[in-house]
C-alpha positions in Angstrom: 29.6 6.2 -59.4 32.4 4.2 -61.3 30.9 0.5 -62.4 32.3 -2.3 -60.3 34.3 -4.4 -63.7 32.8 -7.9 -62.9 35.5 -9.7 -64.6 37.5 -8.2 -61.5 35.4 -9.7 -58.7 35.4 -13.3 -60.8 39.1 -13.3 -61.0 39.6 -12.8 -57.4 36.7 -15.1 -56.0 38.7 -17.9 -58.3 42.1 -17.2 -57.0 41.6 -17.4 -53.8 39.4 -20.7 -54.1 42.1 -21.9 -56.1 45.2 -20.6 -53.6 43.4 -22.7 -50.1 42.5 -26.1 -52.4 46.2 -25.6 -53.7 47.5 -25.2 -50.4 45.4 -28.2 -49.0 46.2 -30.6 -51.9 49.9 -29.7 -51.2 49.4 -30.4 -47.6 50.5 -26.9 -46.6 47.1 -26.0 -45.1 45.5 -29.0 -43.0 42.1 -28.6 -43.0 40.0 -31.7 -42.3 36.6 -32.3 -41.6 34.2 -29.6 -40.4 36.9 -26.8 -40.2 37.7 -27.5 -43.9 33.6 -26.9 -44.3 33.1 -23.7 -42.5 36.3 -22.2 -44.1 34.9 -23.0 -47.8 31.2 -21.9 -46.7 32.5 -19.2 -45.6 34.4 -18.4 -48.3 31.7 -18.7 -50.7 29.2 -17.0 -48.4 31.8 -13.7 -48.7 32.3 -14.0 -52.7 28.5 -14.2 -52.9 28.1 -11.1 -50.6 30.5 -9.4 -52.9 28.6 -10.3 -56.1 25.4 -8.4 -53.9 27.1 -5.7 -53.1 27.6 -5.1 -57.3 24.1 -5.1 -57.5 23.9 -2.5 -54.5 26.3 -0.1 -55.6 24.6 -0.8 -59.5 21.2 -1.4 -60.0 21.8 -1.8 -63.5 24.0 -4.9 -62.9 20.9 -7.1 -62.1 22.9 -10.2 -63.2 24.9 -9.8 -60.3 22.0 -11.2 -58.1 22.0 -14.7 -59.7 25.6 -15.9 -58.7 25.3 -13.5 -55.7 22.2 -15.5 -54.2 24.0 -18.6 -55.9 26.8 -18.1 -54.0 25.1 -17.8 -50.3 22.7 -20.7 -51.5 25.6 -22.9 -51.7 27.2 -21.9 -48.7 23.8 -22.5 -47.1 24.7 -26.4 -48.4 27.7 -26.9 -47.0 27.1 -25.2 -43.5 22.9 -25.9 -42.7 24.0 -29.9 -42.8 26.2 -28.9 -39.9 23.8 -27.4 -37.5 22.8 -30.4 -35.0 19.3 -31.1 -35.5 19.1 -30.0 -39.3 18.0 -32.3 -41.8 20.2 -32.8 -43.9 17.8 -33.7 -47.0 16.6 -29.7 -46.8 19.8 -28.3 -47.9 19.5 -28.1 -51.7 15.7 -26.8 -50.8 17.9 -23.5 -49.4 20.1 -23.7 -52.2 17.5 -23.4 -55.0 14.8 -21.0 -52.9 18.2 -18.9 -53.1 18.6 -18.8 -56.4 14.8 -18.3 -57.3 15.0 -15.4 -55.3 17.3 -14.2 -57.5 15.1 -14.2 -60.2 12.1 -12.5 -58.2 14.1 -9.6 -57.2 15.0 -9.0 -61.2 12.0 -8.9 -61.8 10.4 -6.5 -58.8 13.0 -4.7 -59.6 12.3 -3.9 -63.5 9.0 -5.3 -64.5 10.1 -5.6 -67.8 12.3 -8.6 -66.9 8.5 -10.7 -66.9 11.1 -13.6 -68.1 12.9 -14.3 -64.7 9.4 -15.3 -63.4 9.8 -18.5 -65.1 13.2 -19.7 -63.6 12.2 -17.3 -60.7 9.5 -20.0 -59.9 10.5 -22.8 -61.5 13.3 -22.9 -58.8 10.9 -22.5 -55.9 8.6 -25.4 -57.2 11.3 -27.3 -57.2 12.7 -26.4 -53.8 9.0 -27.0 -52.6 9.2 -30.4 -54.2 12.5 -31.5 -52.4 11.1 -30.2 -49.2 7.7 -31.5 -49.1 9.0 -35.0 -50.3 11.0 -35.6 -47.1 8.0 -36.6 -45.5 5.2 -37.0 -48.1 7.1 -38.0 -51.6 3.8 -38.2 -54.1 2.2 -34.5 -52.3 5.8 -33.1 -52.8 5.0 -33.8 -57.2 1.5 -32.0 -56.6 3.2 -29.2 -54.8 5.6 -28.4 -57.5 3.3 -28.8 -60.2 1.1 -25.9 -58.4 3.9 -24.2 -58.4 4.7 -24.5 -62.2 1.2 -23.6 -62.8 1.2 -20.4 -60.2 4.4 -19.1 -62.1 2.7 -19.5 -65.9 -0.6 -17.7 -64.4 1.4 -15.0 -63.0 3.5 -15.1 -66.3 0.0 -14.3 -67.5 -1.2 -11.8 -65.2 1.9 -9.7 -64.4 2.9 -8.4 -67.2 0.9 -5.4 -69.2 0.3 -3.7 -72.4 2.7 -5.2 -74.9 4.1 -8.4 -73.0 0.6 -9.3 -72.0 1.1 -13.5 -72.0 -1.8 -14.8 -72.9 -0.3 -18.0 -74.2 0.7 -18.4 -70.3 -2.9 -19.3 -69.1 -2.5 -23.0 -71.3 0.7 -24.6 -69.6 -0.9 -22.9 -66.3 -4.2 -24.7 -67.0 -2.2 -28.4 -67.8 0.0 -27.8 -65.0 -2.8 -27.3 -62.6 -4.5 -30.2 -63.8 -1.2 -32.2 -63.0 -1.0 -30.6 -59.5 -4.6 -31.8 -59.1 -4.0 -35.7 -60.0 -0.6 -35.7 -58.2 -1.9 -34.2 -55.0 -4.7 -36.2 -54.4 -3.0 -39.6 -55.9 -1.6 -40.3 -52.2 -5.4 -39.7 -50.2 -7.6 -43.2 -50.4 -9.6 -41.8 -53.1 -6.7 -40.5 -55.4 -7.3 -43.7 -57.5 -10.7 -42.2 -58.6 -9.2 -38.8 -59.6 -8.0 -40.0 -63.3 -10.6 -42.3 -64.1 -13.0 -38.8 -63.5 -11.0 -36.8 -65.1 -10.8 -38.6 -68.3 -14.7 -38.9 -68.0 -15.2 -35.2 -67.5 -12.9 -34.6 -70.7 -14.4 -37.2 -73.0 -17.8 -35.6 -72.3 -16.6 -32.3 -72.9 -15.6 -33.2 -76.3 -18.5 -34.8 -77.3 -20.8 -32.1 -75.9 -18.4 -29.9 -78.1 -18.9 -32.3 -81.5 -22.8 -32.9 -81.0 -23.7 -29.1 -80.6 -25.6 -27.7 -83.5 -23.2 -25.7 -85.1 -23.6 -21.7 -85.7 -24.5 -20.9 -89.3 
């Protein structure tokens, strides 16, 4: 099957962007308000589609799911703040879990693209973070730290034979310990979880030092 030329789809996604804000500016087209909304959402809903339907027709053109999902994710914003009832604050949580998607389908896809696990769930932390801080800020900074560390341990699990990522399991470990101190910093004991864990560490390192030492 004859590869879809990229540079093709761009081009046309641009011009006709550019053709209705030329239109509008020139006061040709009169869109206002919501109207002016759904047309561009759904304008950028069909160009993501399209970028999709590359990857579809092309496995091999995997990058093709990053301005794809992009694309919906960002139609997502402009319409979901429309819907009566949606908060309005969530939008950007769809826009990001879009694109992070992205990334986890690259790698299901071809486990040798371990990489896209680190912006694969970097994005969704994030998205996590925005969503759970609506209605509890400091838990929504313990949620995304989780997340951090859950992508670096995975980064560490996942991949096999040569890309083992050992080196992973260290940001996992600091980022868990972050997740830990941010997530209980909002309960009526979360001013005791610092002061412990400094204690803990301290004595660690001095059990360490004052061993005997093997010969």
């Amino acid at each position: 099957m004859k590869k879809v030329d990229w540079r093709i789809i761009v081009g046309i996604v641009l011009l006709v962007i550019g053709v209705i804000t030329l239109l509008q500016s020139l006061g040709i087209m009169d869109l206002q308000g919501s109207t002016w909304a759904v047309v561009m959402g759904a304008i950028f809903a069909a160009a993501g589609a399209v970028f999709i339907y590359v990857f579809l027709v092309d496995r091999k053109q995997w990058w093709a799911l990053i301005p794809g999902c992009s694309l919906i994710g960002l139609a997502g914003v402009i319409i979901l703040p429309m819907i009566p009832g949606f908060p309005g604050g969530l939008a950007p949580v769809f826009l990001l879990g879009m694109i992070g998607v992205s990334f986890w389908i690259i790698y299901l896809i071809d486990h040798q693209n371990w990489w896209a696990i680190i912006p694969g769930g970097a994005l969704l932390s994030v998205a996590a973070l925005i969503g759970v801080s609506q209605y509890y800020a400091m838990a929504g900074v313990g949620v995304m730290f989780l997340g951090l560390a859950i992508t670096f341990g995975l980064v560490a699990l996942l991949p096999s034979g040569e890309a083992k990522n050992r080196w992973a399991w260290i940001p996992a470990l600091a980022l868990l310990v972050m997740a830990l101190f941010f997530g209980f910093l909002d309960t009526s004991f979360g001013i005791y979880v610092w002061p412990v864990a400094l204690i803990i560490g301290g004595a660690v390192v001095l059990i360490k030092a004052l061993s005997p030492k093997k010969v």
